[in-house]
Every structure is written in structure tokens, then in C-alpha cells.
C-alpha positions in Angstrom: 0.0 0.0 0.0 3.0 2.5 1.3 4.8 1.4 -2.5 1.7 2.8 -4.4 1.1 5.8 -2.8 5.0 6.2 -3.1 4.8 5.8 -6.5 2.0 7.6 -7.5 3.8 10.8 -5.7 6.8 10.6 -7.8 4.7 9.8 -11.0 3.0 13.6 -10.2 6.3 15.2 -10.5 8.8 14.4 -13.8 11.7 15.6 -12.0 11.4 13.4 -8.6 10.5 10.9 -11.3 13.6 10.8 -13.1 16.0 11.4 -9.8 14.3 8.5 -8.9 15.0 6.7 -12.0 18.8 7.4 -11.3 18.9 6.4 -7.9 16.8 2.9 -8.7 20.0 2.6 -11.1 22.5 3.3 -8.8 20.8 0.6 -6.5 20.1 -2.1 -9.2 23.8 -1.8 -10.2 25.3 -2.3 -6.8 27.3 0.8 -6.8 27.4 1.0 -2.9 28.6 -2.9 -2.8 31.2 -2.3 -5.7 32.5 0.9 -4.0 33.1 -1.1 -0.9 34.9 -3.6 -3.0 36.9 -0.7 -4.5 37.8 0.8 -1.8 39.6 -2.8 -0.3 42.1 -2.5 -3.4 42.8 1.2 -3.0 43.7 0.8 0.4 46.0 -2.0 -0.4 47.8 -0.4 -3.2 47.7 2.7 -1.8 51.2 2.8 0.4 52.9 0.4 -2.1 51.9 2.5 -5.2 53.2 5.1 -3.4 56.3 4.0 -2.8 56.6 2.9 -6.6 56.0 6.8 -7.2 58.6 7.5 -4.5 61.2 4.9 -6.5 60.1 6.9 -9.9 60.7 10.3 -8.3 64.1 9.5 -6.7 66.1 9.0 -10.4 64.6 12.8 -11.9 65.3 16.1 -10.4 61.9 16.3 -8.5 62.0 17.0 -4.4 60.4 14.1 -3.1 59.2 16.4 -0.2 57.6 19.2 -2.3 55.9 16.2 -4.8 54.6 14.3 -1.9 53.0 17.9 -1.0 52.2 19.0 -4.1 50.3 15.7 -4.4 48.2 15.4 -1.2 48.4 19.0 0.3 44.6 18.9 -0.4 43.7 16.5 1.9 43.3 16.8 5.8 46.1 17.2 8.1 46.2 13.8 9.6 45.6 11.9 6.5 48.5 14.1 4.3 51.0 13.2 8.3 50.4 10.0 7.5 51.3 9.7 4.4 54.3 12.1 4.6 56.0 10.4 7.4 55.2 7.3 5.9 57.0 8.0 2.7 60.1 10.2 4.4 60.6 7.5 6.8 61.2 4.7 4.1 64.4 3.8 2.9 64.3 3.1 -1.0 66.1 -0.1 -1.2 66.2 -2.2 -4.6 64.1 -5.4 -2.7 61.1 -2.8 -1.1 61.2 -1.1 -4.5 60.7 -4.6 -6.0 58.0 -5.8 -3.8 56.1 -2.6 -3.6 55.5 -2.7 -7.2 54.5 -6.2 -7.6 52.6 -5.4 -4.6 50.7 -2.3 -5.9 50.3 -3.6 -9.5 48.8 -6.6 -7.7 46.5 -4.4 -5.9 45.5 -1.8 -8.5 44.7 -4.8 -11.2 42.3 -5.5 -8.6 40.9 -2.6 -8.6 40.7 -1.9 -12.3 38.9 -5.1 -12.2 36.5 -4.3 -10.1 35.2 -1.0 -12.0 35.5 -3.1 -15.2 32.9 -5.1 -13.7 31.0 -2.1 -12.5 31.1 -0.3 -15.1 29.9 -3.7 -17.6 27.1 -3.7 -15.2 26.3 -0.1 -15.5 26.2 -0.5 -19.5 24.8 -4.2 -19.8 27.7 -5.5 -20.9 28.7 -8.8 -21.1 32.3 -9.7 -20.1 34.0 -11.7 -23.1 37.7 -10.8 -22.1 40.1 -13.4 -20.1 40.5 -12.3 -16.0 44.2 -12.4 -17.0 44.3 -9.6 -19.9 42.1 -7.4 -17.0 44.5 -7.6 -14.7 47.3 -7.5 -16.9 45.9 -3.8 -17.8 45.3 -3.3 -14.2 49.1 -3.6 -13.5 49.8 -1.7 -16.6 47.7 0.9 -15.8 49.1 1.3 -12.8 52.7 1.4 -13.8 51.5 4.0 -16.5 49.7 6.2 -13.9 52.9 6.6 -11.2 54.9 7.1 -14.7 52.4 10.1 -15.7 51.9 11.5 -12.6 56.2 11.9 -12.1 56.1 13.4 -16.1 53.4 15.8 -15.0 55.2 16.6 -11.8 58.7 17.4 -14.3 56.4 19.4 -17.2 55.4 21.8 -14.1 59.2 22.0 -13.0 59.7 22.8 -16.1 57.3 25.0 -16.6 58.0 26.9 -13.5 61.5 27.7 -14.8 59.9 29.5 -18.0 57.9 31.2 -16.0 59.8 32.9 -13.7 62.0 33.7 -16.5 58.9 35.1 -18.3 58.2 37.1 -14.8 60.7 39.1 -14.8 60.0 41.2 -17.6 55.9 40.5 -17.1 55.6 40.2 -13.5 51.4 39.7 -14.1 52.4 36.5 -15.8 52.2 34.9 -12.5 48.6 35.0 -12.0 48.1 33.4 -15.5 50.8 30.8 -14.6 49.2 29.9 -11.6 46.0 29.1 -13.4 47.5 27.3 -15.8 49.2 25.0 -13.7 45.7 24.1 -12.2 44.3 23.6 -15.6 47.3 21.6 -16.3 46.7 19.1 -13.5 42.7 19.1 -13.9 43.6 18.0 -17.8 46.0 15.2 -16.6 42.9 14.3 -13.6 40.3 14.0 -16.9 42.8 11.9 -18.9 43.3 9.1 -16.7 39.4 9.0 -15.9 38.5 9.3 -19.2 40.9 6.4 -20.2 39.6 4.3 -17.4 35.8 4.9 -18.8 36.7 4.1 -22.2 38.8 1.1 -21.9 37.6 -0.9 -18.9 34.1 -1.6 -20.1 33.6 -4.6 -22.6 32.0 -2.1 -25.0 33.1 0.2 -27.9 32.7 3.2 -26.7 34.5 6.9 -27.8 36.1 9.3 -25.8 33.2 11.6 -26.7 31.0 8.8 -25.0 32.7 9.2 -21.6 33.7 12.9 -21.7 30.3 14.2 -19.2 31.3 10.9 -16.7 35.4 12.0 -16.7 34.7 15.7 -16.2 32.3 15.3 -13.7 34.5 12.8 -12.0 37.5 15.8 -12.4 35.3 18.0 -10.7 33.5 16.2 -8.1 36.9 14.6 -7.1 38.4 17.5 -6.4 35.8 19.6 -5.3 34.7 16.4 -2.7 38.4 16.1 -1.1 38.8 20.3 -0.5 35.2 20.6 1.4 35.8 17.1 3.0 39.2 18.0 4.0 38.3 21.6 5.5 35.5 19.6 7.5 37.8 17.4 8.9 40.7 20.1 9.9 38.2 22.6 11.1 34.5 21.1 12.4 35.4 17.3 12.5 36.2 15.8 16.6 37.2 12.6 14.9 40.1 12.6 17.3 38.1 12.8 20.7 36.2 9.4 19.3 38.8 7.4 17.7 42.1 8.6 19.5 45.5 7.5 17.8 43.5 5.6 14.7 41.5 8.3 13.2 44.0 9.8 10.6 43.8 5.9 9.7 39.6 5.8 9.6 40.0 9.2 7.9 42.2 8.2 4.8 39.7 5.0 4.4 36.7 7.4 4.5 38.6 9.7 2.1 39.7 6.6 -0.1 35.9 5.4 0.0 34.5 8.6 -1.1 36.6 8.7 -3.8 35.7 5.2 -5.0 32.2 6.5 -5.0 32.8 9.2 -7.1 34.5 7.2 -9.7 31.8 4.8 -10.1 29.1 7.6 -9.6 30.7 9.1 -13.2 30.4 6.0 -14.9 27.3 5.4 -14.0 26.3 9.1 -15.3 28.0 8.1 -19.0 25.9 4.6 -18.5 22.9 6.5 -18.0 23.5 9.0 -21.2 24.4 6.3 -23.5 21.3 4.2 -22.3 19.1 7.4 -23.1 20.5 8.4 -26.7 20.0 4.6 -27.1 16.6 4.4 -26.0 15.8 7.8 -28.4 17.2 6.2 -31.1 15.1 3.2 -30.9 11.9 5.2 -30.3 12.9 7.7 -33.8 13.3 3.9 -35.6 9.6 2.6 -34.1 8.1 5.9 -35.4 9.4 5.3 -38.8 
């Protein structure tokens, strides 16, 4: 009785209709089970991969101290501590290089496999390809990300050496430097979402197919981890609750969020390829 009156509400407004269309989705896809999921192989890859990155940063010119800030200055305090005396406290040795990349391509295959099989899901796909090719991109993937992230990191550096140079005889130029640098690093953001969109799914898709779902992503990523990363440093009493472990239950809440995000924009390009689909079918019936 409740269901019906339920529905016949939404059904007298289009708008609650279709929000409720997209939530239904979100549900009959699993996306809160598959973030969970997610989230497991992020927090196991995450140290490792970072010490891969660490390994990667240590043979170019980059400071591994202003990289690993440069990198996660946006999140909150205790998570970026954690992660900074993690990573200055290590001792890159040839065997913990080693292992921390086998570990972390390990990991992150995981993880590629998971939103392969989310985002299959999300489109209706069915999954022809061997488990081994998956997670052979995964770990390639992976590699290639820590490898893009350091050639990023050096284009900047770079970057910043022309435009100082350029400063001095147009000393405005470093307003418009500074926004380029963050367009820079929101173009390198959309890359590696959009690649993930179009090459994970067992589907031909184009990069014009995922281009809403990987600037959303872009955006919702980054705009997610400043406000939830001013909450935490400034409103949050995390501390008084969990004591010595909440930078810990912070990171995994930041890491879970985030896996959320990613699925939520591949469920948006799902949802805009199901509808030009379902258009296209109705223009065909009414011919």
C-alpha cells in the first residue's frame, strides 16, 4: 500500500520521477557494494603504489618532499601526516622497491577489475575478455599512472622555470601561470578518468561517450576532497572518538568517497548512453 502511494507521488512530479529513475540505477547496479569492493584495493595499493611513485621520483630532479606535497596537500592534516612520514621514513632499497611494485600492480589490477565489472554492469555488458588480460591492464595501468603522474610533476618544474623567466620582464604572468598549472593538473585528472571509462568496459565506446562521466568525475573529485578535507581540519572531533587511529579511519573514508565518485561518473555516462540509445530506438519505431 505504502509502494503505491510512493509511486503515485513521484509519478506527479517528472523531476522526482527521473531522480528516482537514477537512484533505482545506482541501487540495481550495486554501486554501494562495488565501492566497498573498490575501496579494499585502493587501500591495499595505496602505500605500495606510493612508494613505486617515490622509486620513480628519486632518479629525476623532482624533491620528493615538495611532490609528496604537491600531491596530497589537499587532503586533511592527519591523512597528508600519514602519508608524509610514511613515505620520508622509508628507505628506497632495490628489494622494497621490488616488492612494492608487484605489490601495488597486484592491488591496482584488482581494482581496475572491479570497476570493469562495474562499469559492464552499469552498461549491460557482457564480459568476453580473459581475467588475466584485465589484470594485466590493471598492473599496466598502474605502472603507467605513477609514470604520468612523475612526467606531469617534471612538465610543471619545467614549466615553473619559464615562467619565472617570463616574470621578470611580465611580473602579471604569475597570475596566469598559476592558473594554468591548475588547468594543467585538472587535464591530466580528466585523462586518466577518461581512459579508465573508455577502456575498462567490454563495449566500444568513444572518448566523446565518456567525456560528461570524466569531467564530472574531475570536478566532483576534487571539489569532494577540499570541502571534506576543511571539515575534517576545522569542524570534525574525529580525534576525541577514535584517539591514535582516526588519521587511519580518515584516509579509508577519504579513499571510499573517492571510489564513489568514480563509479558515480560511470554510472552518469551509462545513463547518457542508455538514453540516446533508448531515443534512437523510439525515432526507428516511429518510422
Amino acid at each position: 500500500m505504502y509502494k503505491e502511494k510512493f509511486v503515485r507521488y513521484i509519478n506527479k512530479y517528472p523531476r522526482l520521477k527521473k531522480i528516482a529513475k537514477v537512484v533505482l540505477k545506482f541501487l540495481n547496479d550495486d554501486v554501494p557494494g562495488l565501492t566497498a569492493e573498490l575501496t579494499f584495493y585502493l587501500i591495499t595499493s595505496f602505500f605500495p603504489f606510493a612508494i613505486l611513485l617515490l622509486s620513480l621520483i628519486s632518479i629525476t630532479p623532482l624533491s620528493a618532499e615538495d611532490t609528496i606535497y604537491q600531491l596530497f596537500s589537499a587532503l586533511p592534516q592527519d591523512v597528508y601526516d600519514i602519508i608524509f612520514n610514511f613515505l620520508t621514513g622509508i628507505t628506497i632499497s632495490p628489494p622494497i622497491v621490488i616488492f612494492s611494485t608487484l605489490l601495488a600492480m597486484w592491488s591496482l589490477s584488482g581494482a581496475v577489475s572491479t570497476i570493469s565489472k562495474a562499469l559492464n554492469r552499469m552498461y549491460g555488458a557482457k564480459e568476453t575478455r580473459n581475467q588475466f588480460i584485465i589484470r594485466s591492464i590493471g598492473a599496466l595501468f598502474a605502472f603507467l599512472l605513477a609514470l604520468t603522474i612523475v612526467l606531469a610533476f617534471s612538465t610543471l618544474i619545467l614549466g615553473n622555470i619559464i615562467g619565472m623567466l617570463i616574470s621578470r620582464f611580465f611580473p602579471s604572468f604569475n597570475v596566469l601561470w598559476h592558473f594554468l598549472r591548475i588547468v594543467f593538473m585538472f587535464f591530466v585528472m580528466f585523462c586518466v578518468f577518461a581512459s579508465l571509462y573508455k577502456i575498462l568496459p567490454d563495449k566500444k565506446l568513444r572518448f566523446k561517450n565518456v567525456f560528461i562521466g570524466a569531467i564530472s568525475t574531475t570536478l566532483l573529485w576534487s571539489g569532494a576532497s577540499i570541502v571534506f578535507s576543511f571539515y575534517i581540519d576545522n569542524f570534525s572531533k574525529h580525534h576525541i572518538i577514535y584517539g591514535s587511529i582516526a588519521g587511519v579511519l580518515v584516509l579509508v573514508t577519504w579513499l571510499y568517497m573517492s571510489s564513489f565518485i568514480i563509479l558515480s561518473g560511470g554510472e552518469i555516462n551509462a545513463l547518457i548512453h542508455h538514453k540516446k540509445h533508448l531515443t534512437k530506438s523510439n525515432d526507428i519505431n516511429k518510422v
